[in-house]
Jmol script that loads the backbone (N, CA, C; Angstrom):
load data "model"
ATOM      1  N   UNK A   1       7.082   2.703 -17.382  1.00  0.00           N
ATOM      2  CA  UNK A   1       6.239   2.831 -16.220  1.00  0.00           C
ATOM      3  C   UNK A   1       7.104   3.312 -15.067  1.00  0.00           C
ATOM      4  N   UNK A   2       6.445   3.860 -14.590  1.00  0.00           N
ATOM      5  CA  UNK A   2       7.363   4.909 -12.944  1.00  0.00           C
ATOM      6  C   UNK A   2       7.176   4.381 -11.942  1.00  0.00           C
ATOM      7  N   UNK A   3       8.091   4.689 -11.146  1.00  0.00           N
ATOM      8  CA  UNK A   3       8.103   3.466  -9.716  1.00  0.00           C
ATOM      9  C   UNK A   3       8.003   4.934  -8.428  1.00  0.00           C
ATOM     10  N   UNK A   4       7.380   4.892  -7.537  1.00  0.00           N
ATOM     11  CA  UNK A   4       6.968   5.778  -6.436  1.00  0.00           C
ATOM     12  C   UNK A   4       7.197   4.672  -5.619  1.00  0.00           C
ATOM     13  N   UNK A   5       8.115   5.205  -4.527  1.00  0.00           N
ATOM     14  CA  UNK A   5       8.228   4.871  -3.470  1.00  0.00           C
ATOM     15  C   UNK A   5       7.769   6.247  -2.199  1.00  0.00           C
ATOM     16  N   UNK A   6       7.213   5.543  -0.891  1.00  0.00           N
ATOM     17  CA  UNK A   6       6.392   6.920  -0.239  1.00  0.00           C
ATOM     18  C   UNK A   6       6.979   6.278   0.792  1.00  0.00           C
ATOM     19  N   UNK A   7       7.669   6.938   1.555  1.00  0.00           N
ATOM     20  CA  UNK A   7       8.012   7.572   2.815  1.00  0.00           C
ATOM     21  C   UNK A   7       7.572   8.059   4.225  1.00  0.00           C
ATOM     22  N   UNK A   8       7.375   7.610   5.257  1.00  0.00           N
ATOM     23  CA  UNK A   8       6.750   7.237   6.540  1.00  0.00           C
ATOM     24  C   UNK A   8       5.244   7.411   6.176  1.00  0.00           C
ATOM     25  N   UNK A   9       5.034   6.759   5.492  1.00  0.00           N
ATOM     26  CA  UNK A   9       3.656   5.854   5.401  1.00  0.00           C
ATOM     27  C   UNK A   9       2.829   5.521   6.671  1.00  0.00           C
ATOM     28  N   UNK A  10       1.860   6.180   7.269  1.00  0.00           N
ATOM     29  CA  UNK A  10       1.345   5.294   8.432  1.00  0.00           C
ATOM     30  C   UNK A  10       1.429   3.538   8.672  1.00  0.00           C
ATOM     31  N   UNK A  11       1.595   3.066   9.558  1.00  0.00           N
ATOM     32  CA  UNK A  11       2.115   1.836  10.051  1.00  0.00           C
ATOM     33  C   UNK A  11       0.886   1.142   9.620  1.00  0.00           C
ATOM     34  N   UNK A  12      -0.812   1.412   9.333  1.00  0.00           N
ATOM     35  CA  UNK A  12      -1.779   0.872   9.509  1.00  0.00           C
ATOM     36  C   UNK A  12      -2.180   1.071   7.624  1.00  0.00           C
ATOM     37  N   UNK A  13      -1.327   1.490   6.909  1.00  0.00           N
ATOM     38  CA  UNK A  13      -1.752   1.869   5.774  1.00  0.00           C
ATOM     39  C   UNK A  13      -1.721   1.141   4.755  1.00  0.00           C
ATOM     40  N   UNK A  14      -0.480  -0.161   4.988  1.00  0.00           N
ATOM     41  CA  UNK A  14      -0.158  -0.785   4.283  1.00  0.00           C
ATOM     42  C   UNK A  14      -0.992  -2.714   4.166  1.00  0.00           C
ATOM     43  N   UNK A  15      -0.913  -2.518   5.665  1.00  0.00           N
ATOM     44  CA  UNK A  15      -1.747  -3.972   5.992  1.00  0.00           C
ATOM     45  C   UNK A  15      -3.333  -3.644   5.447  1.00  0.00           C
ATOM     46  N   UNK A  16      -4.114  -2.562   5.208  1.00  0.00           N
ATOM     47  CA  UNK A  16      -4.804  -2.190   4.992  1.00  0.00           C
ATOM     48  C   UNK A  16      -5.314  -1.945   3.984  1.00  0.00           C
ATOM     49  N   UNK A  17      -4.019  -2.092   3.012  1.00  0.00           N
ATOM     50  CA  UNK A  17      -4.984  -1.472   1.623  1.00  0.00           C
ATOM     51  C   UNK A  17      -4.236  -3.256   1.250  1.00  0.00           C
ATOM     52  N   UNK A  18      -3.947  -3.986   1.593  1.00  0.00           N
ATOM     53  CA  UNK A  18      -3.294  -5.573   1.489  1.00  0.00           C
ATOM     54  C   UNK A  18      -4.810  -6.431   1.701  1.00  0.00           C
ATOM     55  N   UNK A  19      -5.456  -6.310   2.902  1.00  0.00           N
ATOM     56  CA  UNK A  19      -6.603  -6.270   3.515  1.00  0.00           C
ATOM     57  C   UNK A  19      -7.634  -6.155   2.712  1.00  0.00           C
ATOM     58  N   UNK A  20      -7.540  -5.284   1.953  1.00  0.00           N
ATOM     59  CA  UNK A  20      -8.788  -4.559   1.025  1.00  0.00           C
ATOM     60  C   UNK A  20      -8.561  -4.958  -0.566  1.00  0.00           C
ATOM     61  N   UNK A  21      -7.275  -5.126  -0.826  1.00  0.00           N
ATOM     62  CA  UNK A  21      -7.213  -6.079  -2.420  1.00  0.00           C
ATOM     63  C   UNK A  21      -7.600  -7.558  -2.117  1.00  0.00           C
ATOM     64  N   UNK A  22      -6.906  -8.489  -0.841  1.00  0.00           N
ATOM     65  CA  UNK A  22      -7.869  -9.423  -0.310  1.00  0.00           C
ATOM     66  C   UNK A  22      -9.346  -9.694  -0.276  1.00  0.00           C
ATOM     67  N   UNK A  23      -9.690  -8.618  -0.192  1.00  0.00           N
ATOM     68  CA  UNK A  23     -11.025  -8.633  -0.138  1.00  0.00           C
ATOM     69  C   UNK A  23     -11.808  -8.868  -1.215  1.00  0.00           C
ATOM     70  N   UNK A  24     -11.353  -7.861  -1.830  1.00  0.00           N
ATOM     71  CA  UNK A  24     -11.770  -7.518  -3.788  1.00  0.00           C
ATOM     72  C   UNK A  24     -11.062  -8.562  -4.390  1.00  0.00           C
ATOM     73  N   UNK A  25      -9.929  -9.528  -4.215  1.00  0.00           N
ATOM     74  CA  UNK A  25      -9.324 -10.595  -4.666  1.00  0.00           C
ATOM     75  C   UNK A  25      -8.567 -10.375  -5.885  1.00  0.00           C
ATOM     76  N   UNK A  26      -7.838  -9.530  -5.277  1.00  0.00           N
ATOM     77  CA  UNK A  26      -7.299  -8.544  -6.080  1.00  0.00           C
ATOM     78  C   UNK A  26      -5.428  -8.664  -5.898  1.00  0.00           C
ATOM     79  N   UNK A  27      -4.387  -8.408  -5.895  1.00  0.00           N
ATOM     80  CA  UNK A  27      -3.269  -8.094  -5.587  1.00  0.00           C
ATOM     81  C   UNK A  27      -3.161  -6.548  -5.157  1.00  0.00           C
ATOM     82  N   UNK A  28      -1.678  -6.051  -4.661  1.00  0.00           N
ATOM     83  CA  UNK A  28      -1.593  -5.056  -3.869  1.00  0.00           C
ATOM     84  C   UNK A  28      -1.702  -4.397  -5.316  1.00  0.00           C
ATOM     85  N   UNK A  29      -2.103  -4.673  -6.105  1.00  0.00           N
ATOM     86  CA  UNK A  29      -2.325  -3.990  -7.863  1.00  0.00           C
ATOM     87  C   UNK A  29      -3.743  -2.629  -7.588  1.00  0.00           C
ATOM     88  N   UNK A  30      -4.176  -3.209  -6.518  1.00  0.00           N
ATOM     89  CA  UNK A  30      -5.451  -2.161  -6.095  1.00  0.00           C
ATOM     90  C   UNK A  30      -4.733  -0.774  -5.514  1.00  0.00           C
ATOM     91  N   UNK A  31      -3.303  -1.116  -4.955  1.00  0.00           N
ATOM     92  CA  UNK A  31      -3.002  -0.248  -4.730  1.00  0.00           C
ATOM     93  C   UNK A  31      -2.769   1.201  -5.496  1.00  0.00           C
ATOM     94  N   UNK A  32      -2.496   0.717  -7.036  1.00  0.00           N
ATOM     95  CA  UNK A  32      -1.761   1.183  -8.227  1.00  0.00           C
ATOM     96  C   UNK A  32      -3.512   1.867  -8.861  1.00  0.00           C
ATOM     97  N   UNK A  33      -4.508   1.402  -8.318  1.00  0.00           N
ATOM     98  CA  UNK A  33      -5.961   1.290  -9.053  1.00  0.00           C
ATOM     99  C   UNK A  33      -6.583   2.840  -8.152  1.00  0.00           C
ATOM    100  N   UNK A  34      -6.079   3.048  -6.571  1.00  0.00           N
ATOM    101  CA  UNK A  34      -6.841   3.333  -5.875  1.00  0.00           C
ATOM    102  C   UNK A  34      -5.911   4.853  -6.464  1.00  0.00           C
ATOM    103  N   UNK A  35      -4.461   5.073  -6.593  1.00  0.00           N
ATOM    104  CA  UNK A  35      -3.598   5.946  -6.717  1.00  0.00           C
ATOM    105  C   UNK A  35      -4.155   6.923  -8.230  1.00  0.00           C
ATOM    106  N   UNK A  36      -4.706   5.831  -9.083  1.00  0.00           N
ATOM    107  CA  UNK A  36      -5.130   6.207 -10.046  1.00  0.00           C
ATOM    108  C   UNK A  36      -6.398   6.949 -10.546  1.00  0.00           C
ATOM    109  N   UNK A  37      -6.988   6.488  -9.377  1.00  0.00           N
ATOM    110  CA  UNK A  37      -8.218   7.299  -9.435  1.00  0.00           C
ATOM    111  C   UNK A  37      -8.088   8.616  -8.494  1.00  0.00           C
ATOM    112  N   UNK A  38      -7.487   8.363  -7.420  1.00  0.00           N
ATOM    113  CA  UNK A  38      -7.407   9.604  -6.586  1.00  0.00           C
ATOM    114  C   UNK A  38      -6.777  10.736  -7.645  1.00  0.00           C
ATOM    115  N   UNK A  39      -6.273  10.254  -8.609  1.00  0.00           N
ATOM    116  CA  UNK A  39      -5.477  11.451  -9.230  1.00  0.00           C
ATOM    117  C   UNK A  39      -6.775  11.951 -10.371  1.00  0.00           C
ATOM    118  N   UNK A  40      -7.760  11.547 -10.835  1.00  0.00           N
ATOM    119  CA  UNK A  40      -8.080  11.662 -12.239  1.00  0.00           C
ATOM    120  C   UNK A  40      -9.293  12.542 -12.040  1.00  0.00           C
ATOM    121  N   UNK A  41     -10.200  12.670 -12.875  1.00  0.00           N
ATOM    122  CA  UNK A  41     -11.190  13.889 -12.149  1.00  0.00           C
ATOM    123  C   UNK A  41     -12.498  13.045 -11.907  1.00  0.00           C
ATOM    124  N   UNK A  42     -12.646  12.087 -12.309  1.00  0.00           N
ATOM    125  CA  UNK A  42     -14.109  11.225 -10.836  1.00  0.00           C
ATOM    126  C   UNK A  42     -13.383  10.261 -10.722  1.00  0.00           C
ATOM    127  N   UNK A  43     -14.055   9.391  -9.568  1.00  0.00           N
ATOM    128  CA  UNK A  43     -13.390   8.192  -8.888  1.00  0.00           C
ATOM    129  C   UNK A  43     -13.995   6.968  -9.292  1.00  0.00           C
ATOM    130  N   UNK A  44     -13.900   7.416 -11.089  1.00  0.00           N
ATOM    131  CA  UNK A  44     -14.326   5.342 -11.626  1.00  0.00           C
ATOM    132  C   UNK A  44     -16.047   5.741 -11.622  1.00  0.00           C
ATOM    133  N   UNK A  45     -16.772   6.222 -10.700  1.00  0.00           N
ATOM    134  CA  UNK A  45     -18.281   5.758 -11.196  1.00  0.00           C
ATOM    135  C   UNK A  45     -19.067   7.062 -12.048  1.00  0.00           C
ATOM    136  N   UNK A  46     -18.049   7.681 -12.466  1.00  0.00           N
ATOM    137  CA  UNK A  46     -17.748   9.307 -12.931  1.00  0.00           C
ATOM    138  C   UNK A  46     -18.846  10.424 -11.925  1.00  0.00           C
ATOM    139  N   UNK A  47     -18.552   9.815 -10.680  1.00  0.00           N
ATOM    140  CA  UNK A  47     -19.043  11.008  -9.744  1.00  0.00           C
ATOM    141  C   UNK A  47     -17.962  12.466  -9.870  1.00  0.00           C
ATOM    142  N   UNK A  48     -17.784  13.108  -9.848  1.00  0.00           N
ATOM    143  CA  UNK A  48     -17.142  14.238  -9.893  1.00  0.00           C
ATOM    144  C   UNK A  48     -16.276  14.209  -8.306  1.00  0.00           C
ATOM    145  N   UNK A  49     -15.372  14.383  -8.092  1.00  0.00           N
ATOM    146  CA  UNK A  49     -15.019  14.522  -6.830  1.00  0.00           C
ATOM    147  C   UNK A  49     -15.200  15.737  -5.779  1.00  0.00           C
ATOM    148  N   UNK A  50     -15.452  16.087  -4.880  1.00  0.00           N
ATOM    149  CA  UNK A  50     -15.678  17.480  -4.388  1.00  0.00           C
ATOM    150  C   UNK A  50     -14.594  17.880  -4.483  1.00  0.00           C
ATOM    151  N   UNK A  51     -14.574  19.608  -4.642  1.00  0.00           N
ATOM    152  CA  UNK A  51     -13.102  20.086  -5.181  1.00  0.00           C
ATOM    153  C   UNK A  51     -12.083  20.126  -3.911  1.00  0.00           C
ATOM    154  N   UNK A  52     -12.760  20.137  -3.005  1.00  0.00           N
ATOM    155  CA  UNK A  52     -11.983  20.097  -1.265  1.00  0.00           C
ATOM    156  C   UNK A  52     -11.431  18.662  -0.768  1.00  0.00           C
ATOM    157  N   UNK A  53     -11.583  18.019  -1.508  1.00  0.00           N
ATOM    158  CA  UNK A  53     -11.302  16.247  -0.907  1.00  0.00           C
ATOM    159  C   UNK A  53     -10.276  16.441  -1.350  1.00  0.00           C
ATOM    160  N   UNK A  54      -8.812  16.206  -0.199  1.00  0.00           N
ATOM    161  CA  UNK A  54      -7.415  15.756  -0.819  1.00  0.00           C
ATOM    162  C   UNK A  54      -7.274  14.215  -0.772  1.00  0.00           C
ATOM    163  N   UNK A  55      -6.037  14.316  -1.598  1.00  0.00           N
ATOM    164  CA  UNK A  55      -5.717  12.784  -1.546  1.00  0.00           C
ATOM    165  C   UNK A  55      -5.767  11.592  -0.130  1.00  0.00           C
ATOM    166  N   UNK A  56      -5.467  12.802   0.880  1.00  0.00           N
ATOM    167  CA  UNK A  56      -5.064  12.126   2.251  1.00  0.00           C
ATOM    168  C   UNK A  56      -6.782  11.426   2.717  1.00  0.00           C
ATOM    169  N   UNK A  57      -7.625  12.454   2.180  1.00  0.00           N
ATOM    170  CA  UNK A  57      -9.301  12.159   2.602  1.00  0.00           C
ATOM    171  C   UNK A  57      -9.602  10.741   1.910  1.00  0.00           C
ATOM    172  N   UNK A  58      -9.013  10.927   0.604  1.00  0.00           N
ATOM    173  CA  UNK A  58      -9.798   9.710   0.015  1.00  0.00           C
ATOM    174  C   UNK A  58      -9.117   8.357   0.570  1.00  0.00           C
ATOM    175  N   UNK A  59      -7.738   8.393   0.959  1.00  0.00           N
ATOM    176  CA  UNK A  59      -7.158   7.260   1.214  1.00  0.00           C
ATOM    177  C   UNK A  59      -7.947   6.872   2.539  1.00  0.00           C
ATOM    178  N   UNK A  60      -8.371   8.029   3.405  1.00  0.00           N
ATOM    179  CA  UNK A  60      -8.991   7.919   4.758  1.00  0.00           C
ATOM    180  C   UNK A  60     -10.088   6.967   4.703  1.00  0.00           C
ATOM    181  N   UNK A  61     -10.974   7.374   3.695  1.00  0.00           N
ATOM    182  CA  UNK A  61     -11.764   7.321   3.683  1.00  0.00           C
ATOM    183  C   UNK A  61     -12.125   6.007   3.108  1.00  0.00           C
ATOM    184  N   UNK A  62     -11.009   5.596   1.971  1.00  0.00           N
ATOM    185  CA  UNK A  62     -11.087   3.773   1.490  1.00  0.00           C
ATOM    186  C   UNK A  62     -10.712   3.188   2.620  1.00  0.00           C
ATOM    187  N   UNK A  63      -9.810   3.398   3.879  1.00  0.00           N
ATOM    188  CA  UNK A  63      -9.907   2.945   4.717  1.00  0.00           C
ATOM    189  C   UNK A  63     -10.935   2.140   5.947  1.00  0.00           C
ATOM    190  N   UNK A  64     -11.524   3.019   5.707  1.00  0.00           N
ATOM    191  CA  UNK A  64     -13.169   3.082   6.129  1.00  0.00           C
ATOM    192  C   UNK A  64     -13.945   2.394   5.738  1.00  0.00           C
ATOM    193  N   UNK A  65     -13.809   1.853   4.467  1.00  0.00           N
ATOM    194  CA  UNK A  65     -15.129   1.357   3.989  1.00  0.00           C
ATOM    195  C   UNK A  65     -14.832  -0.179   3.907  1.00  0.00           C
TER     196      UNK A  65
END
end "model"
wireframe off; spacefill off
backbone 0.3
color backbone group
């Protein structure tokens, strides 16, 4: 298994997706869940993703919700 480490990370990105496995009652393991889907071709409910959504949108956008 591969280890990614990411580099000036917004300051609000991390308490946030911590926040959001809390929520789901989950560990920062959601983190590893959310990375996984952003990469694959639908996001888990096999919606198709629009071909214009980058990675940066979707993280935006779990932010959001």
């Amino acid at each position: 298994m591969a280890t990614l480490t990411i580099c000036n990370l917004d300051d609000t990105v991390k308490p946030a997706l911590r926040e959001r496995a809390a929520r789901h009652g989950v560990s920062m393991e959601e983190a590893r869940v959310l990375l996984r889907r952003s990469v694959s071709e639908t996001d888990g409910n096999e919606t198709p993703k629009p071909p214009s959504e980058t990675f940066y949108d979707r993280i935006m956008a779990l932010r959001e919700s």
